[in-house]
N, C-alpha and C positions, 0 to 999 in steps of 0.2 A: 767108462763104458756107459755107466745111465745117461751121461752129456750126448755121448755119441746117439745114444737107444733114443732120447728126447729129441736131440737133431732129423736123424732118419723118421721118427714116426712123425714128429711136424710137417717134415717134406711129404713123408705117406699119404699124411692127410690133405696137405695143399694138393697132391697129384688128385687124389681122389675126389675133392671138393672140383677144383679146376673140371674132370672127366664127368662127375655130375650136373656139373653148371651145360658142358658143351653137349652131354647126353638132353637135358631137357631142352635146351637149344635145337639142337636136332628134333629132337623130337613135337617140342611147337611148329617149328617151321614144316616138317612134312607131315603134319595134324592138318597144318594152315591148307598146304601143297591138296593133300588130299580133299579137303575140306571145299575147296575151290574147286577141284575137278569133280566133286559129287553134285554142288551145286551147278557148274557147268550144263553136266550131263541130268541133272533134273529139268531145268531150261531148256535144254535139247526135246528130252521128253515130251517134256508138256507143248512144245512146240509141235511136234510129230503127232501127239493127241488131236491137236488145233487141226493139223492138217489132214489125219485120219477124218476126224467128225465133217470136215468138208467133204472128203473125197466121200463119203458114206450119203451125202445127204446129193450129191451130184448123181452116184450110184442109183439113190432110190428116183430121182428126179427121170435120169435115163430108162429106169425100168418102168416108170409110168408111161413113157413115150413110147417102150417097146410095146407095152400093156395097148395103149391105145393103136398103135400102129397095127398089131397080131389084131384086135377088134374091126379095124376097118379093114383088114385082109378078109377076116371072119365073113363081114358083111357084104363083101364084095362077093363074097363065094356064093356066099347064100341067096343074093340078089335072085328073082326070077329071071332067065336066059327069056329072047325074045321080046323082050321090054324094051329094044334100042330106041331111044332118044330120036325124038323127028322134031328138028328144028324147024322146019318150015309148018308143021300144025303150033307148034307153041308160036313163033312172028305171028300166023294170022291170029290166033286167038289173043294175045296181048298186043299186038300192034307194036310188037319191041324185040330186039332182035336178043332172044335168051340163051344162055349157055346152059350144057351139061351138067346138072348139082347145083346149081347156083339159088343157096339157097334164100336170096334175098328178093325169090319170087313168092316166097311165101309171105303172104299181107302181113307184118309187124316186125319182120326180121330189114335190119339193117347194114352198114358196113360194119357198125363196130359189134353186134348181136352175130354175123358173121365169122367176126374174127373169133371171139369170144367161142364159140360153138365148134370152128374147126379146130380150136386150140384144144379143147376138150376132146377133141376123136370124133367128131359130126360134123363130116362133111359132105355128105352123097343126100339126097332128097329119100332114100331108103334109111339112113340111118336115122334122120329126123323121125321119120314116120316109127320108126321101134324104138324108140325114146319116150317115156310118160313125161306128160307137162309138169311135174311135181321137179324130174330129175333135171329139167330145162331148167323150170325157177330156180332149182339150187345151182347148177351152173353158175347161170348170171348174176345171182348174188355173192358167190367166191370170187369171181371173176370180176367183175362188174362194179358190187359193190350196192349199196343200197338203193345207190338210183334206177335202178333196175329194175325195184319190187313193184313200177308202175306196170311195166309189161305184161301180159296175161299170156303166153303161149301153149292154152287150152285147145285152140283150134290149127295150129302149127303140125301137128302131127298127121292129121287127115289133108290138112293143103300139101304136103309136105307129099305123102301116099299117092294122091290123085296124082300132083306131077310126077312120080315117079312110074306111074303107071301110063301116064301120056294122056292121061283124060285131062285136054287143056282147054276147054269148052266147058267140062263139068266147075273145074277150077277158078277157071274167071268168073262163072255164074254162082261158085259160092262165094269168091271174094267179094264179088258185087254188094251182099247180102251183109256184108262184114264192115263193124266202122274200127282201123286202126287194128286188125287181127284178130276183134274180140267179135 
């Protein structure tokens, strides 16, 4: 009987050893399984982060546009009524055929001081003119960039008034006065 008892608990043990050996087996492999699907899904994550802080910075970019666009609504409201644009006094006074806002009738404003300017929410000869020159130079230094800081748009805000009020006689006889907007 002990031969038999020594047989069985040898076996006992091999079974046991053996259900051990295949238990940590299992159990490394769906550690690994697991282990791989957390890493997965933190790469997921951090991807969805990535694409989050995008979406958030396009977000903010669009609300500036609303930001500006709601300002130039503002400014159109507020415009004085009866101020309409007479193209035929601004042709005789510049001897050039000018458009509506066009604010590159003002002496130092350019195509690309233009562009710059309506990008920023200033595009009507009204909104020039309620604009401080401090807030123009920083514009065009964001925008622009250093070479910019030659610019002086101290006197842009009154040119800027006069055409918008149609005084284009007043306007050409100050730009006259003017070398290069300054």
């Amino acid at each position: 009987m002990n031969e038999r008892f020594a047989s069985d608990l040898g076996f006992i043990l091999f079974v046991l050893i053996v259900a051990a050996l295949l238990g940590f087996l299992i159990g490394f492999y769906c550690r690994r399984i697991r282990r791989s699907r957390f890493l997965a899904l933190e790469n997921e994550n951090e991807q969805l982060k990535i694409k989050l802080d995008a979406s958030m910075k396009q977000l903010d970019a669009c609300n500036k546009q609303l930001e500006i666009c709601n300002k130039q609504l503002d400014d159109c409201k507020q415009q004085k009524k009866g101020n309409a644009f007479d193209a035929t006094a601004a042709r005789e006074a510049f001897n050039i055929k000018i458009e509506e806002n066009d604010l590159k009738i003002v002496e130092g404003i350019g195509e690309k001081i233009d562009t710059i300017l309506k990008k920023n929410g200033i595009a009507t000869w009204y909104q020039l003119s309620q604009t401080h020159p401090d807030k123009i130079t920083e514009i065009l230094l964001a925008d622009g960039g250093p070479n910019y800081k030659i610019h002086d748009p101290g006197t842009w805000p009154a040119q800027a008034l006069l055409a918008h009020e149609g005084k284009w006689k007043q306007l050409k006889d100050y730009q006259d006065q003017l070398n290069g907007g300054k």
